[in-house]
N, C-alpha and C positions, 0 to 999 in steps of 0.2 A: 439579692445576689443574682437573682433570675435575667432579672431585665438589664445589669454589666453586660452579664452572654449574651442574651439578646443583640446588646446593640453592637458588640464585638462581632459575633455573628456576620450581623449585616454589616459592619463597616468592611469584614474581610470580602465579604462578595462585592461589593461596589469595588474595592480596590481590585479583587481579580476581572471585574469585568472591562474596569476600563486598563488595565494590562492588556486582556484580549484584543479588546479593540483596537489598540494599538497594532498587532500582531495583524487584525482584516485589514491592514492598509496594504500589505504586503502582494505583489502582482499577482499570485497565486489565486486572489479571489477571482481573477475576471477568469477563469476558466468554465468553459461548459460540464465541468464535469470534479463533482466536488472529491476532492484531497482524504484519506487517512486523517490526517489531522483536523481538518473539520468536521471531517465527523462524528471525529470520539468528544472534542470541545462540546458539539450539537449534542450528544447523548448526554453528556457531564449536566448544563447547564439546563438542558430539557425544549431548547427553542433552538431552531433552524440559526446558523451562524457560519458568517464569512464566504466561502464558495458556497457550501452547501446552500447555508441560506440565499445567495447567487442564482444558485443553479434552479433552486425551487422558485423563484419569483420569474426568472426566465422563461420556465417550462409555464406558467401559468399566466404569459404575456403574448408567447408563439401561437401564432396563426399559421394556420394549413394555407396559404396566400400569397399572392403576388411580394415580393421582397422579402420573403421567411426563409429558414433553411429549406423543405422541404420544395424551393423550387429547383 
């Protein structure tokens, strides 16, 4: 009976995550500065996701340098 919930379990998180994903296609992600609702999805699922996760690959791609914001 264990291993039913188990894999019910998992099959319900793969089905919520590519829901989600569907949901990061949404213009919303290309912003510099991550949403309410990515956020809470990031805290939910435990890993960086859609602007947020956006927002943190950006800041960890920016250079202090010629053609960055910071000119």
């Amino acid at each position: 009976m264990a291993n039913v919930e188990e894999v019910v379990k998992a099959a319900a998180l793969v089905i919520a995550r590519a829901a989600l994903n569907l949901f990061a296609v949404d213009q919303h992600r290309w912003s510099d500065r991550p949403c309410p609702t990515c956020r809470q999805i990031t805290a939910m699922i435990g890993e960086p996701w859609g602007c947020y996760a956006y927002q943190l690959r950006k800041k960890s791609t920016d250079h202090d340098g010629p053609g960055t914001d910071a000119d």
